[in-house]
GUMIMI-316891 format. One record per residue (C-alpha): residue in one letter; chain; residue number from 0; x, y, z. Coordinates in nm, 3 decimals, always signed. Example, Ala and Ser with C-alpha at 12.3 -4.5 7.8 and 13.67 -1.06 7.14 Angstrom:
2
ATOM  rest  kette   nr       xx       yy       zz
ATOM     a      A    0   +1.230   -0.450   +0.780
ATOM     s      A    1   +1.367   -0.106   +0.714
// end
This chain:
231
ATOM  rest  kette   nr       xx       yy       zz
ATOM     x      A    0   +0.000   +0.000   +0.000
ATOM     x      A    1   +0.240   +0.254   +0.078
ATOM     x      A    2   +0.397   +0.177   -0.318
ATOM     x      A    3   +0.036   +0.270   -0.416
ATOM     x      A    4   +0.025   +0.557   -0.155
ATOM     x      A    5   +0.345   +0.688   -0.363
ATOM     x      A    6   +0.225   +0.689   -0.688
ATOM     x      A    7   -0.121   +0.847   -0.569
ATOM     x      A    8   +0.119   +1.158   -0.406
ATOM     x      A    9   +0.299   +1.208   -0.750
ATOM     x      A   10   -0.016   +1.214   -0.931
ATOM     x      A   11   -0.267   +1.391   -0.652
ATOM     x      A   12   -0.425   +1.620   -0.907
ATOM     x      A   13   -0.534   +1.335   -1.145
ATOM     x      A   14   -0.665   +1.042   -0.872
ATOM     x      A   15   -0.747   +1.212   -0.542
ATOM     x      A   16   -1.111   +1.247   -0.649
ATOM     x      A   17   -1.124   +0.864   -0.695
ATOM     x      A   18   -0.997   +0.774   -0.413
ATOM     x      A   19   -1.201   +1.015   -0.179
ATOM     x      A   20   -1.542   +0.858   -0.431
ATOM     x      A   21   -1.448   +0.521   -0.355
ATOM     x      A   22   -1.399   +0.562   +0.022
ATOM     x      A   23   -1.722   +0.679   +0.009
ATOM     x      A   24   -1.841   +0.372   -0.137
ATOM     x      A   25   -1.925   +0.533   -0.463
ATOM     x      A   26   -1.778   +0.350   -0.746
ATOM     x      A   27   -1.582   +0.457   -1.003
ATOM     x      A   28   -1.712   +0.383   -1.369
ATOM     x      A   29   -1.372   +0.327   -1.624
ATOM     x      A   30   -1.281   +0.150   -1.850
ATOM     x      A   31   -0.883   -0.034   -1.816
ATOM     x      A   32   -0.788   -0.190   -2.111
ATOM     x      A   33   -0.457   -0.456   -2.078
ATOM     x      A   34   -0.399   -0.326   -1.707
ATOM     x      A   35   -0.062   -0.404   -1.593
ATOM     x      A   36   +0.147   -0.278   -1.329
ATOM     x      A   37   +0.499   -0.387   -1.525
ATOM     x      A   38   +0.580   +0.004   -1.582
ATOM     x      A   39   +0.833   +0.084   -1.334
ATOM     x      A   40   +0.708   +0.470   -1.332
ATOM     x      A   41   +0.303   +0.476   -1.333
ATOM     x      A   42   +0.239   +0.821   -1.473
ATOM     x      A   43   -0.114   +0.825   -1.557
ATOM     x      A   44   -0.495   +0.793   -1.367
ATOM     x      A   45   -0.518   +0.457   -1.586
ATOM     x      A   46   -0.172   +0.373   -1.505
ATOM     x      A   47   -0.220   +0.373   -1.128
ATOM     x      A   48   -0.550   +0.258   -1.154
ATOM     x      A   49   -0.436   -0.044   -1.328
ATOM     x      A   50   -0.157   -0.150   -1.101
ATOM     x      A   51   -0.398   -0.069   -0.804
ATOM     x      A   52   -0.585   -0.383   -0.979
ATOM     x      A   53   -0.311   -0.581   -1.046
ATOM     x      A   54   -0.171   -0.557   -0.684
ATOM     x      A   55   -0.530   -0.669   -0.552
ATOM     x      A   56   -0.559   -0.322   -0.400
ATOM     x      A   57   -0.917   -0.209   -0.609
ATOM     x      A   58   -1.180   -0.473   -0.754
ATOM     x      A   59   -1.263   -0.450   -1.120
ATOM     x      A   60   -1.621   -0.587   -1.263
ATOM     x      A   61   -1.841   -0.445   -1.515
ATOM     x      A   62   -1.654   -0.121   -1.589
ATOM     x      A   63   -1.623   -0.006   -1.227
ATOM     x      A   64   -1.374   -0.007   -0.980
ATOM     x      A   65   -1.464   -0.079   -0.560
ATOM     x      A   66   -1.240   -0.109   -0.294
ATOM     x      A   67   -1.276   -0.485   -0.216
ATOM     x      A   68   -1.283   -0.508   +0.176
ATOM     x      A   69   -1.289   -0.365   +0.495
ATOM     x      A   70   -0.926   -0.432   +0.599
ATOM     x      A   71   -0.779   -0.186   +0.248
ATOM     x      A   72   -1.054   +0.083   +0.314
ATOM     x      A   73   -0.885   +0.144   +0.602
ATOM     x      A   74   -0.557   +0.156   +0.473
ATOM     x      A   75   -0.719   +0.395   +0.178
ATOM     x      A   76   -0.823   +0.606   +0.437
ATOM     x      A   77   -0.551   +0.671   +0.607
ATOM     x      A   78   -0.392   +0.799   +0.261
ATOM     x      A   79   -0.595   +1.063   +0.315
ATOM     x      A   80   -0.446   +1.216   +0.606
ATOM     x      A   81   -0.122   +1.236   +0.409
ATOM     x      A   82   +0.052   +1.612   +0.377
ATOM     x      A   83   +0.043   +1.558   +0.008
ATOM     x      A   84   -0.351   +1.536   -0.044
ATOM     x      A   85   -0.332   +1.866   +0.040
ATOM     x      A   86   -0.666   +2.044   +0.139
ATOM     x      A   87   -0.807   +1.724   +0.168
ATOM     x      A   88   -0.585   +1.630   +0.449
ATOM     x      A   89   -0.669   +1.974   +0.645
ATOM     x      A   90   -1.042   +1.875   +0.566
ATOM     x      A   91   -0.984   +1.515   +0.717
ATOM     x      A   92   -0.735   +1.652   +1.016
ATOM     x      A   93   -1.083   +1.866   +1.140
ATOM     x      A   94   -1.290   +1.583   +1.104
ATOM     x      A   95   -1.213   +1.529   +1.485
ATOM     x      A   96   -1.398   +1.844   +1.561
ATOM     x      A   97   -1.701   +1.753   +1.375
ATOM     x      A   98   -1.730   +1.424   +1.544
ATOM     x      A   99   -1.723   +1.633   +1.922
ATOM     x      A  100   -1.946   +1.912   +1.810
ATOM     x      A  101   -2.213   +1.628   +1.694
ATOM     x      A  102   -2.176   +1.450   +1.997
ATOM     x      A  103   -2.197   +1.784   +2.195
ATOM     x      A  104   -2.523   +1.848   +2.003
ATOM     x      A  105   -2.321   +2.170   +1.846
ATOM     x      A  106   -2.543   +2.256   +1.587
ATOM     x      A  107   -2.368   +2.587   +1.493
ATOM     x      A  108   -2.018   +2.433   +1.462
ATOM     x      A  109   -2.145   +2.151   +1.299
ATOM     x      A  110   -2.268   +2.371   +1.000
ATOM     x      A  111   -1.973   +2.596   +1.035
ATOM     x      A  112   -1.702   +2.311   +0.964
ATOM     x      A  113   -1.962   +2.214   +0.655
ATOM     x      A  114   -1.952   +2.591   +0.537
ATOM     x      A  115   -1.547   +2.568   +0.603
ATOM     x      A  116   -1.573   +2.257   +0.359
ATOM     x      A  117   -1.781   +2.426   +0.111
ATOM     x      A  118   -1.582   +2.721   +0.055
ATOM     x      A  119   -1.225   +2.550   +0.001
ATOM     x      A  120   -1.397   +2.538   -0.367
ATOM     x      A  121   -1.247   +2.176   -0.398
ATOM     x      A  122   -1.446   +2.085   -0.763
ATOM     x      A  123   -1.561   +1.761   -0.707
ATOM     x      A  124   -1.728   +1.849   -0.374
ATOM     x      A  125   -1.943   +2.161   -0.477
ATOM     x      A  126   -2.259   +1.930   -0.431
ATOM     x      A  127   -2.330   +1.924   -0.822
ATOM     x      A  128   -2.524   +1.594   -0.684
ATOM     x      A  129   -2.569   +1.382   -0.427
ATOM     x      A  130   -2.221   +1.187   -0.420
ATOM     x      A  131   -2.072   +1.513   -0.395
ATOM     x      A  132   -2.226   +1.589   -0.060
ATOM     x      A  133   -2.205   +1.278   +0.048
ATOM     x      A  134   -1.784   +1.274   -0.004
ATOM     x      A  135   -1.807   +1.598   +0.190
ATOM     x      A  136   -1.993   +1.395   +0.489
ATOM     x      A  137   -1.732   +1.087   +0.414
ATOM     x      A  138   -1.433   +1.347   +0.486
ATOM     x      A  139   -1.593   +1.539   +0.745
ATOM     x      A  140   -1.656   +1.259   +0.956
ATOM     x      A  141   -1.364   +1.020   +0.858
ATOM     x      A  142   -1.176   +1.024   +1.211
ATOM     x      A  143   -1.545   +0.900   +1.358
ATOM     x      A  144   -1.430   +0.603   +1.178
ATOM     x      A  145   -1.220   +0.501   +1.489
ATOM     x      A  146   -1.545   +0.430   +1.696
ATOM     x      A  147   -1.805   +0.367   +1.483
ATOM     x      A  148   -1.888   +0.169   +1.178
ATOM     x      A  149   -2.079   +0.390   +0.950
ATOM     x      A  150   -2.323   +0.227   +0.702
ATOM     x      A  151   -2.407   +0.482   +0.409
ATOM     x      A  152   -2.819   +0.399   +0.229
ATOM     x      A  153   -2.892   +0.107   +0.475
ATOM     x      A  154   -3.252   -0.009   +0.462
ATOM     x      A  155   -3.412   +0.073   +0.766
ATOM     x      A  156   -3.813   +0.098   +0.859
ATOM     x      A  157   -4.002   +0.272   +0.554
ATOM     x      A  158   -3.692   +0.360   +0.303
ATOM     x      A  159   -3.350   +0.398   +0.315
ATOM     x      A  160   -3.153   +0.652   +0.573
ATOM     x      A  161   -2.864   +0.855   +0.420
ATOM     x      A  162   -2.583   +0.730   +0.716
ATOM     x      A  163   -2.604   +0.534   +1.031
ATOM     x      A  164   -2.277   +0.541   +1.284
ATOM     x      A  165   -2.299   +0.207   +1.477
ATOM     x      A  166   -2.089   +0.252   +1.763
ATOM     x      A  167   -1.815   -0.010   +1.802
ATOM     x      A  168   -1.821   -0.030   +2.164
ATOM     x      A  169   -2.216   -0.125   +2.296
ATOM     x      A  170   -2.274   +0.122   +2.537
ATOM     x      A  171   -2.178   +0.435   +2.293
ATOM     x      A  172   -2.401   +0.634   +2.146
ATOM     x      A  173   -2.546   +0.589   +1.755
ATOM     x      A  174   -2.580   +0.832   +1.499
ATOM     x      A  175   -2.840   +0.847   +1.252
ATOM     x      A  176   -2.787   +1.117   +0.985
ATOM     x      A  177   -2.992   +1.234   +0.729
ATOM     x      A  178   -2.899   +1.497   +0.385
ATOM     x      A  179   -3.129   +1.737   +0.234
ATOM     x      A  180   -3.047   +1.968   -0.049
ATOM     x      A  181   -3.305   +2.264   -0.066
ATOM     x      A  182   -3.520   +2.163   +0.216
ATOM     x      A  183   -3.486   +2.199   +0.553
ATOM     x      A  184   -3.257   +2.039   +0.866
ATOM     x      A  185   -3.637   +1.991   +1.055
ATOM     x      A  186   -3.764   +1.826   +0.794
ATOM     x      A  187   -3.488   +1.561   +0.755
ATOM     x      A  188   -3.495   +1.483   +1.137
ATOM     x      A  189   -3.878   +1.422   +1.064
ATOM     x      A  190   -3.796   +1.199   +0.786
ATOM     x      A  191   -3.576   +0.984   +1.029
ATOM     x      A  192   -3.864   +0.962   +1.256
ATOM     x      A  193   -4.166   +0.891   +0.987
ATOM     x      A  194   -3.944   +0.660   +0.808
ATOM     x      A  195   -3.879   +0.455   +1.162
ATOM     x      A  196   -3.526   +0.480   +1.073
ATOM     x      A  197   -3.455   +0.459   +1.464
ATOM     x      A  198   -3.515   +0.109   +1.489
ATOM     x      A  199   -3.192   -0.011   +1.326
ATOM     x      A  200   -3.005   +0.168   +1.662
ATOM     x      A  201   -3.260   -0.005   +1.891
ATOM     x      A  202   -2.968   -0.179   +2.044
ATOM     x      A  203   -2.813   +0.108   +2.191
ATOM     x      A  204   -2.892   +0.356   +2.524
ATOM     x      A  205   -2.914   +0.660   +2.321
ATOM     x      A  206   -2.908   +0.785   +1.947
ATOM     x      A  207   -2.848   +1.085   +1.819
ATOM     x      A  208   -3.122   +1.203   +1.512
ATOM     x      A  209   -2.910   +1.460   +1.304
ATOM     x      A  210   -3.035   +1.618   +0.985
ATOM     x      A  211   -2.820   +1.870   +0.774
ATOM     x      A  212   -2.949   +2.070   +0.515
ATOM     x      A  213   -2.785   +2.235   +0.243
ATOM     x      A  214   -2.933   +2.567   +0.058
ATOM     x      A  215   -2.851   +2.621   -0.302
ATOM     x      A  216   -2.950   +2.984   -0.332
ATOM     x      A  217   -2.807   +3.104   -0.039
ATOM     x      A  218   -2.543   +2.877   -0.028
ATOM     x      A  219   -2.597   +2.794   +0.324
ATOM     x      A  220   -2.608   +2.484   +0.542
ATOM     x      A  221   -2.860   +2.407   +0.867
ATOM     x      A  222   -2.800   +2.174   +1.094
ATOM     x      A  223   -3.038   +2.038   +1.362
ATOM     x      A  224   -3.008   +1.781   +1.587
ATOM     x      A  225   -3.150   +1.548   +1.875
ATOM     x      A  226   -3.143   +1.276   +2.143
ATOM     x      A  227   -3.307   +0.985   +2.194
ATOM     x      A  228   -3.247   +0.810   +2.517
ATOM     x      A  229   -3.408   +0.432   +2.612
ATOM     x      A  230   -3.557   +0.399   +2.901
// end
């Protein structure tokens, strides 16, 4: 991984937006023709791509590229606390801060450190559509990583919610986490609770029901959040 994690820092410009999609889970559509990793310099997105195949490090069916299991998305994710991913790193290094301000139920400095994201006017995360926004959750909230399992679109009740954050410990506290784009931070909290989305955290003492909202026209984003504790 760290040969990988080389040719990724020599070529930052071309593949960090791939790697920040796929730890995300979103996969990356391409097409690699006669990959190889026998190139002792790999130069090009296809090039490292390729080897990344080759050396078992991404999975390659149907035109798109995954990372294969949990053990490498780890190791993907700590390339992106490296110093030469740049702004992503300084977005990843704060992602401690988001983690405490949700668990303080800090509404305002949760929607500060997502206005703080916004305006670094990174391209592929200016929310053109929803896998934008959700890599700006995926960074925001990559050091939560270290306590909690997050689960992005699981089924749960009456649809599907946008992120849960199963705590790895039993007796911490879950996360549920809805995204709305031109609607409101209320109204994706009462989403959560028509949708019965609570009942895949039924295992823990408490859960926390947080809904950010992101405004288009004023370029704005709301956050709102609550506890639920069992009796």
């Amino acid at each position: 991984m760290n040969e990988i994690a080389d040719c990724i820092e020599h070529n930052v410009d071309e593949v960090r937006e791939d790697i920040v999609k796929l730890v995300s889970g979103i996969p990356i559509e391409t097409e690699l023709t006669g990959y190889s990793a026998a190139e002792q310099q790999l130069k090009t997105r296809g090039d490292i791509l390729s080897a990344m195949v080759v050396y078992g490090f991404l999975s390659y069916y149907n035109g798109y590229l995954k990372i294969p299991n949990h053990e490498l998305m780890e190791k993907y994710q700590k390339v992106l606390s490296r110093d030469s991913m740049g702004e992503i790193k300084e977005i990843v290094d704060s992602s401690k801060m988001m983690l405490e301000a949700t668990l303080a139920m800090d509404e305002r400095k949760v929607a500060e450190l997502l206005e703080t994201v916004h305006d670094r006017e990174i391209p592929f995360l200016d929310y053109n559509d929803e896998n934008s926004l959700s890599c700006v959750i995926t960074l925001c909230y990559l050091y939560a990583r270290k306590d909690y399992h997050i689960v992005r679109e699981e089924k749960s009740g009456k649809g599907y919610c946008d992120y849960l954050f199963y705590p790895r410990k039993n007796k911490g506290t879950a996360i549920i986490l809805e995204l709305k784009v031109n609607n409101t931070a209320e109204y994706a909290i009462r989403q959560i609770k028509q949708k019965n989305y609570i009942q895949k955290a039924a295992e823990f003492d408490s859960v926390l029901l947080v809904g950010i909202a992101y405004d288009k026209v004023q370029k704005v984003h709301g956050c709102l959040i609550e506890k639920i504790e069992r009796e």
